[in-house]
Structures are given as structure tokens and as C-alpha cells.
C-alpha positions in Angstrom: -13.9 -25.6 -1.2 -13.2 -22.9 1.7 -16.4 -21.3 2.8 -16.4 -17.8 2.9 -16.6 -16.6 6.5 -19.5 -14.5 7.7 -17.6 -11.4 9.8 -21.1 -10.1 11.0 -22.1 -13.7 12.8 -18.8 -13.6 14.2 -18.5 -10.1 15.2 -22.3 -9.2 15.6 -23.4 -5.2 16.3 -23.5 -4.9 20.1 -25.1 -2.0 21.9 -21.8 -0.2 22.0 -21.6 0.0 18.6 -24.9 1.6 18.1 -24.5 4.1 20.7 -20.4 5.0 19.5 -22.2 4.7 15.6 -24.9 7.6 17.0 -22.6 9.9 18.8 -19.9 9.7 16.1 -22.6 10.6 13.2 -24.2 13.8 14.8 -26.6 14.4 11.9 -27.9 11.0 11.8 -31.5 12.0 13.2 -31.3 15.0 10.9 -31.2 12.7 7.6 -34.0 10.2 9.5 -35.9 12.7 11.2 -39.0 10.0 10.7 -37.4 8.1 13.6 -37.7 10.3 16.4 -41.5 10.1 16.3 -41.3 6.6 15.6 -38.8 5.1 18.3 -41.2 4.4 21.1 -39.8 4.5 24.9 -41.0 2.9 28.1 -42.1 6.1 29.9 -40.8 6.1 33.6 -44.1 7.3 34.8 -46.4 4.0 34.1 -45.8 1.4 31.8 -47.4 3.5 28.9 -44.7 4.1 25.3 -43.8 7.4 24.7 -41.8 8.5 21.4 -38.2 9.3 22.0 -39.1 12.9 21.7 -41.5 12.8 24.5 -39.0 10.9 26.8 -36.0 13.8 25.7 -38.8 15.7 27.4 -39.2 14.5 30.2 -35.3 14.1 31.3 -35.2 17.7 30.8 -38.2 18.2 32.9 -36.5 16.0 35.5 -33.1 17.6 35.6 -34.8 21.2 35.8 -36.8 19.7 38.7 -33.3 18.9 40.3 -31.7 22.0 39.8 -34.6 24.0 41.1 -34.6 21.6 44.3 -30.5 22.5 44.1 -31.6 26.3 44.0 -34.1 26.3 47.0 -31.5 24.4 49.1 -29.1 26.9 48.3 -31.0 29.7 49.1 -32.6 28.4 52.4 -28.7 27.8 53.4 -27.9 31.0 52.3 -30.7 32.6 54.6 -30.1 30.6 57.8 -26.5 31.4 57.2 -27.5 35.2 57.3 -29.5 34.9 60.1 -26.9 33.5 62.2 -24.1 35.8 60.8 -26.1 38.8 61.8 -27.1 37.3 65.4 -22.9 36.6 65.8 -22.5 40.3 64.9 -25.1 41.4 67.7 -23.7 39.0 70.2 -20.0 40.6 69.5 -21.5 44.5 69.5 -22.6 43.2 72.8 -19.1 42.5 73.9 -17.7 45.3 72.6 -20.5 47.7 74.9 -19.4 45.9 77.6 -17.1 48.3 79.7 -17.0 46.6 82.8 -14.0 43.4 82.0 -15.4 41.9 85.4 -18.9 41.7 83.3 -18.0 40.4 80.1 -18.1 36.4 81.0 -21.8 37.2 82.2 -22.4 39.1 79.6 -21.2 36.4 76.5 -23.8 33.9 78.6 -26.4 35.9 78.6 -26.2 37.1 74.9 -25.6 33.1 73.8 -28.9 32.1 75.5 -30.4 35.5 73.8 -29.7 35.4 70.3 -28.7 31.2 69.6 -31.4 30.6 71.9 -28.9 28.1 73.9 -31.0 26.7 76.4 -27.6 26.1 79.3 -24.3 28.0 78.9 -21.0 28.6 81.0 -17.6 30.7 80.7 -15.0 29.8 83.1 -11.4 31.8 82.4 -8.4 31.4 84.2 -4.8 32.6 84.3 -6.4 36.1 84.9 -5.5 39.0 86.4 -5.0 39.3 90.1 -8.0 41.7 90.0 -10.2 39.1 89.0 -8.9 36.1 90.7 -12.5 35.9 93.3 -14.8 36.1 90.4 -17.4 33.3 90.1 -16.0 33.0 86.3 -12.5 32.3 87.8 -13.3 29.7 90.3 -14.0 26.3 89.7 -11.6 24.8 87.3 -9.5 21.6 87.4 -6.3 21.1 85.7 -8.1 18.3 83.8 -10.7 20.6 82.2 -8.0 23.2 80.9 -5.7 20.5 79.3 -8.6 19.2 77.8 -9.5 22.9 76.8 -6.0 23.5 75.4 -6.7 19.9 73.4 -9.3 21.0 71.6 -7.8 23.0 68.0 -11.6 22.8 66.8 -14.8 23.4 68.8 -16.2 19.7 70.0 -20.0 19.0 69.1 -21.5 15.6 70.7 -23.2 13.9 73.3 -22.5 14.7 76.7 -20.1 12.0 78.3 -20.1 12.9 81.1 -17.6 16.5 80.5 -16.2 17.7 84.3 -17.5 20.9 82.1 -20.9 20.5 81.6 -21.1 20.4 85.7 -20.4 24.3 85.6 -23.8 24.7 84.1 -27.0 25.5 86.2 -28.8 21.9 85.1 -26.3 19.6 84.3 -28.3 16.3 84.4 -30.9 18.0 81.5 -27.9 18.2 79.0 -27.7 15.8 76.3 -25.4 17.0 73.5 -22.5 19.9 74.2 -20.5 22.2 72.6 -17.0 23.1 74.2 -15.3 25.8 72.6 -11.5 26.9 73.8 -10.4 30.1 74.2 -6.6 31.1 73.3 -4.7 34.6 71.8 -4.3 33.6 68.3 -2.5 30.6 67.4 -1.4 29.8 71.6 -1.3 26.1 72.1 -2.5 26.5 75.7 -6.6 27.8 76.1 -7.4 30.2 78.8 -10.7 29.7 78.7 -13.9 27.7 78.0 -16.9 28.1 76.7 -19.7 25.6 77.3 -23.0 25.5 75.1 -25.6 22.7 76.3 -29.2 21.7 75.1 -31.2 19.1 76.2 -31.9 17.8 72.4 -29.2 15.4 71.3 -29.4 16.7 67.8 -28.5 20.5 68.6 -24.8 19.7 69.0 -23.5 16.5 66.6 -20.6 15.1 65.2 -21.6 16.3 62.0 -22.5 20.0 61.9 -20.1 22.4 61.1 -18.1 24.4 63.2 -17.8 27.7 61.1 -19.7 30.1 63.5 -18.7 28.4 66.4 -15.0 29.0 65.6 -15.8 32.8 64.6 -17.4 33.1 67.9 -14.1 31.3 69.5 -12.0 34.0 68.0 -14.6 37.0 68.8 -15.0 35.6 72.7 -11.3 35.1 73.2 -10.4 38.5 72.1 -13.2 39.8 74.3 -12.0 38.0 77.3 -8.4 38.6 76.8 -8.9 41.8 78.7 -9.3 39.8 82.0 -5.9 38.7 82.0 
């Protein structure tokens, strides 16, 4: 005689079915509300059981801890954000006060090391007017630096290897990481210009910051400059 076969030893309950079963059937814990006090839960903090209430509890506890971390670090990007947007919009009011054209390259180092607190910077411009040709800020540039210039679509940040640049600055053997940041009307594919930030620290200037400002202040200084040529 054929023995009747057991469909639960051969298809026992796996987790998956209990957790499918108990977000298919909403209202389970409503018609065994007995249960939720009764279910006990290793607690994450110690080895001590908590009822399944208590541990709901305390992954709410944990996500609100998260967001409010999310919050803070939102707000403390917002504020440095602010601060640097408002010492861009001084640095360009400086520009823009600046009658002198001869003075402006002067004048965009100065403010740099003023409001970003840059510790080295240079401007060096060429293809300028004929009035301008004998400035300092004219002189001194190779035809290596300005087709690396017109190279860079994006401002670099990185260490300093060794950048023909970085020699236009006052201390060139105390800079570790740079910034180079082309100068061009609009959309040009040739710069005529270059802006070089330098620090000592090998963090201020990395691979990974973002370039935001520096672009803004790419746009701001070429239109500034553009009234050498």
C-alpha cells in the first residue's frame, strides 16, 4: 500500500515564507497582538533580549540619529558654501573697482591671498595689448605653459610635479599641491591666461575637491582680464 506523502517534510517553511506570510497578512500582529511583547530580540547594544517592540524602537532611534547626522552635514556644507560664495563676490567687486587694466593682474593676487587666504599666487596673461606688452604680468611665459593652459577645460587640483608654472611664484620650492586655472573668452579653445594658486599643504589642492568656485572664479578673472587685450 502507497504511503501518503508528507508535503511539509518535503517542502518545509523556510524563512522566506514567514517573512512573505507576514508582509502579505498586514493585520497579523493586530489579531496576535500578545506577540509583540512576547518575541524577544537580541538587542544590538549588549547581549541583553529586548521585545520586538523595544528593538522597532530602537531602529527608529538609529535612523533619526542618521538623518540628523545627514542634516548637520548639510547644513555645515551649506554654510562653508556661503562663506566662500560671499568671499568670491568681494574678490570680483574688487575687480570690478579696479580702474587701472595695468592693475588688475596685481590686484586678483592680492585679493586671492586676502579673502581664500592662498598662501602663494601668480597671473601671467599674454596675447595683450601693445600697451601692456612690458608688464611684469606679461613677461615670462613659455609656449609650453600656454598649450598646457589652453589644455586645461577644467581647473587642475594636485601635487606640484614640478609645473614650469608654479616657478612664477615668489617661493616655489615651499609649494606642495597647486591649482592652475585657464583663462579664455567664453567657450575659446586657446587660454590667454593663467592663474596659479599654491599652498604648502598637500591637502589644500587634491584630486578630489570640487572645482565649482574655482571655475566661477575662472569665468569672473577672465572677463576681468580680458580688458588687457
Amino acid at each position: 500500500m502507497n504511503t501518503p506523502m508528507n508535503t511539509s517534510a518535503m517542502n518545509p517553511i523556510t524563512e522566506d515564507d514567514i517573512a512573505d506570510f507576514l508582509l502579505n497578512t498586514p493585520d497579523f500582529f493586530g489579531r496576535h497582538a500578545e506577540l509583540l511583547s512576547a518575541v524577544q530580540l537580541t538587542s544590538p547594544h549588549g547581549n541583553r533580549a529586548v521585545s520586538l517592540q523595544e528593538r522597532q524602537a530602537e531602529m527608529l532611534r538609529e535612523k533619526i540619529k542618521t538623518l540628523e547626522l545627514r542634516v548637520m552635514d548639510m547644513i555645515r556644507h551649506g554654510n562653508e558654501n556661503m562663506i566662500i560664495a560671499d568671499r568670491l563676490q568681494r574678490w570680483a567687486r574688487s575687480l570690478f573697482l579696479t580702474a587701472a587694466p595695468r592693475e588688475l593682474p596685481q590686484t586678483m593676487v592680492d585679493e586671492l591671498q586676502a579673502q581664500f587666504m592662498v598662501p602663494q599666487v601668480a597671473v601671467k596673461v599674454w596675447g595683450v595689448n601693445e600697451a601692456y606688452q612690458d608688464e611684469p604680468f606679461a613677461q615670462g611665459v613659455s609656449n609650453d605653459v600656454k598649450s598646457l593652459a589652453s589644455s586645461l577645460m577644467a581647473p587642475y587640483c594636485g601635487v606640484n610635479a614640478g609645473f614650469e608654472a608654479v616657478g612664477w611664484l615668489p617661493e616655489p620650492s615651499a609649494v606642495a599641491s597647486v591649482a592652475l586655472i585657464a583663462l579664455r573668452t567664453g567657450a575659446a579653445p586657446q587660454a590667454f591666461g593663467l592663474m596659479v594658486l599654491a599652498s604648502p599643504d598637500s591637502q589644500r589642492f587634491h584630486a578630489g575637491m570640487g572645482t565649482d568656485f574655482l571655475e566661477r572664479m575662472a569665468e569672473l578673472g577672465s572677463a576681468a582680464l580680458s580688458r588687457l587685450r
